[in-house]
N, C-alpha and C positions, 0 to 999 in steps of 0.2 A: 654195378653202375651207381647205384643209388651213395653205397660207400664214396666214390669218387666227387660223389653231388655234393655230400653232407662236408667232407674234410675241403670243397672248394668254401662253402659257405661259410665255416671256421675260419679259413683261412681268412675269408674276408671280411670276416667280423672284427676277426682280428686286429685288420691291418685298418681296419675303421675305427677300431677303440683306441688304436696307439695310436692313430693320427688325429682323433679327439682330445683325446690326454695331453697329446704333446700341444696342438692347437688351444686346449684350454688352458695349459701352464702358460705358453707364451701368453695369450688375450689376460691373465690373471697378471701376470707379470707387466705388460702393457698397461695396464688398467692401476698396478701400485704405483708404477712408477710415474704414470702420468698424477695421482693424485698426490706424491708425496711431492711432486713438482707444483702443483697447484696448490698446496700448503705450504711450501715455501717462495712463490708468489704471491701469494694471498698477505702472507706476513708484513707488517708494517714495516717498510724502512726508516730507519732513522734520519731522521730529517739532515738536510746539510747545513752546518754552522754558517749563522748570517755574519756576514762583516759591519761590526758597529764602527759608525763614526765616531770618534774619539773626541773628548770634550778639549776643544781648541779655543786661545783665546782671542775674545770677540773683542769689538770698538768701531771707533772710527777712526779713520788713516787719512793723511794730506800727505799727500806725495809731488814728485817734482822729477821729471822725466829729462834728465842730464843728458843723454841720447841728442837732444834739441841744439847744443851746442857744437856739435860735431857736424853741422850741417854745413859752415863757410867752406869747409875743407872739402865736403863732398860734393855742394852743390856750389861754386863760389857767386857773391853775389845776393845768396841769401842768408837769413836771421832768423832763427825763431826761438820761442819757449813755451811751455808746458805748464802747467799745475793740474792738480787732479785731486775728489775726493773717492774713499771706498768705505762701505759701510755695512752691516750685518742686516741680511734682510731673514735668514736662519742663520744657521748653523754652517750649511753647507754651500749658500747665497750671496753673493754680496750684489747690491747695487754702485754702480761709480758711474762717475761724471768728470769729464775733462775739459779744459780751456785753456786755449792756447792762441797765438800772435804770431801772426810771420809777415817778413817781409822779404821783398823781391826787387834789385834792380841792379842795372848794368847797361853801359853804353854804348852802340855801336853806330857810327857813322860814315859820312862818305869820304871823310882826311882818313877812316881807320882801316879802310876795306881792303887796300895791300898790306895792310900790318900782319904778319900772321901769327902775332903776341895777340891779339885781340878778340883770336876767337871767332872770326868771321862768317866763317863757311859754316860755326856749327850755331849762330847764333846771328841771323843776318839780320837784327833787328834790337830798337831799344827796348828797354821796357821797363815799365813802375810798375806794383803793385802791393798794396796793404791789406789785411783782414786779419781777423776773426775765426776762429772754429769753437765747434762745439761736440764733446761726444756724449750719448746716455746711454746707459745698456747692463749686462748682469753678468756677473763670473760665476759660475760655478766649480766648487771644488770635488776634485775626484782620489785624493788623497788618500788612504784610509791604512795608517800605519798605528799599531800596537807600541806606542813609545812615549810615556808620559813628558809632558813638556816641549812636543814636538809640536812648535805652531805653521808647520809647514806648508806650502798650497802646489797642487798642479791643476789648473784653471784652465776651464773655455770659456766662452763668451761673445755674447752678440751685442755690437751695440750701435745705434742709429746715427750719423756723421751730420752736422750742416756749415756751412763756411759762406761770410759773405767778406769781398772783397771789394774794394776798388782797384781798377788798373790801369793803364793805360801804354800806348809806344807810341813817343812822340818820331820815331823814323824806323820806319819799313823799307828795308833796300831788298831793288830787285835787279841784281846782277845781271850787264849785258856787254861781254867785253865788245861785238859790232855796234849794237844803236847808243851802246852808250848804259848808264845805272841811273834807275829810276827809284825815287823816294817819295814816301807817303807819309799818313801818319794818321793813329788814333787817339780822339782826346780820351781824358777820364770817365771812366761810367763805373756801377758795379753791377757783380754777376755774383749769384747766389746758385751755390751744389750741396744738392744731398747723397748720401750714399748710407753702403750697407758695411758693418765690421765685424767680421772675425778674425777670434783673438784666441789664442793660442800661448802659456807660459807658465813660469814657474817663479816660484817668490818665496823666500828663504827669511826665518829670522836669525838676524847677525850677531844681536846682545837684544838683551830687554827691549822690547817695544819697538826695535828700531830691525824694519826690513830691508831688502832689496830685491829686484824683481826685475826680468827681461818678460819681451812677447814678441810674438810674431802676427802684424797683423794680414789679414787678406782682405783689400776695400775694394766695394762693388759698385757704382756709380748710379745713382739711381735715376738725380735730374738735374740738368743745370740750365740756366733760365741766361736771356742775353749774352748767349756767344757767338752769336750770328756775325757778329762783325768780327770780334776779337777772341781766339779759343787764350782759357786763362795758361800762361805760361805751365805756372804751378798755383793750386789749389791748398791753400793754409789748411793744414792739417792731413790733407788727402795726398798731393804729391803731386804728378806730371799730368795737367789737366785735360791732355789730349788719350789718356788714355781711360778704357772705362771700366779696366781692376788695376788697381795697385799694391804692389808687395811693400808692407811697412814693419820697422823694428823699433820696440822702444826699451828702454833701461831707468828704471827709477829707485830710487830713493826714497822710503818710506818710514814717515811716522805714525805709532800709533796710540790714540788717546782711549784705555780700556773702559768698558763698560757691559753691566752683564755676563759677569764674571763668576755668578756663585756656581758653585758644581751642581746640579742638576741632574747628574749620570749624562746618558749618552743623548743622542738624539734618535 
């Protein structure tokens, strides 16, 4: 009996030592592998390569937004032009300011009202109007190409709108083919808007010093003051006054006068 005791007890000693053994190779095993993992964690990565801006050259630029011209075709009726400066406020910075002139007019009357050369239905009314814009705001460049001599821009940019006009429509028709057509009429006043610009584009140099450049803008209306009687047809420099975001494009023409030119390395 006792025999049968002692070789259960072996046995289970046995089978307790090998499952120790094996239990402490795994937890040793467990235990290296977690720390050679945690040694190669623990290790410094190497840092990831920063993207330098590339020394671009600087100045000032006066430019001229040809865009301005294509407006009799698209809006008939009106006029305008453009000028603009841009300047280095970094490296990667510009400050610009825009000024520009439109005009607005077109006749419709009540000899015109069955013409339907004249436009009638989409334009029941005359209208004058002249002003003024104004933009100021910042581009920033996001560029950042490895290519000596490459003075190239892809630009955002916010910039603040104001526009003051005079207007007026000396004949307001109000179609009535029963009682008959009724006509009115607003004198001259002005109306002053501000708004918000985002600017969206790309600006390439073509030969020395001399750019060209489109944008896209998006304007946000912020306030416009005396339109209780008359909404502005169109808004000089903003675009269709009755709306209060506008989708606008421009295309310019650029010169640049260098300055702050020595190499410096990067920024």
């Amino acid at each position: 009996m006792l025999r049968y005791i002692l070789i259960s007890i072996f046995f289970i000693a046995s089978s307790n030592l090998l499952f120790a053994q094996d239990y402490t190779g795994d937890r040793t095993q467990q235990t290296t592998e977690r720390m050679m993992q945690n040694e190669e964690e623990g290790t410094p990565r190497e840092p990831k390569e920063k993207k330098i801006y590339p020394h671009k050259r600087r100045g000032t630029a006066i430019n001229m937004d040809i865009s301005r011209f294509l407006m009799p075709a698209i809006d008939p009726g009106t006029l305008g032009a453009e000028i603009g400066v841009r300047t280095n406020f970094k490296k990667r910075m510009f400050i610009v300011g825009e000024l520009g002139y439109e005009n607005v007019s077109f006749d419709n009357n009540l000899a015109d009202i069955n013409d339907p050369n004249k436009g009638f239905e989409d334009k029941p009314y005359s209208y004058n109007s002249s002003g003024f814009y104004a933009r100021v705001g910042f581009d920033y460049d996001i560029f950042i190409v490895d290519e000596p001599g490459n003075n190239d821009n892809i630009l955002f940019g916010l910039s603040y709108g104001y526009a003051f006009q005079n207007h007026e429509s000396p004949s307001v028709i109000i179609r009535d083919d029963y009682w008959g057509h009724y006509e009115r009429s607003f004198s001259k006043y002005g109306v002053s808007t501000h708004w918000l610009e985002f600017t969206f584009g790309l600006r390439t140099q073509v030969v020395n010093n001399f750019y060209m450049s489109w944008f896209i803008r998006v304007k946000g209306k912020v306030y416009t003051d005396n339109e209780e009687l008359l909404v502005p047809y169109r808004v000089p420099g903003y675009g269709k006054g009755s709306n209060a975001v506008n989708l606008g494009f421009s295309y310019k023409l650029e010169y640049l006068i260098p300055w702050g030119n020595k190499d410096k390395g990067h920024l």
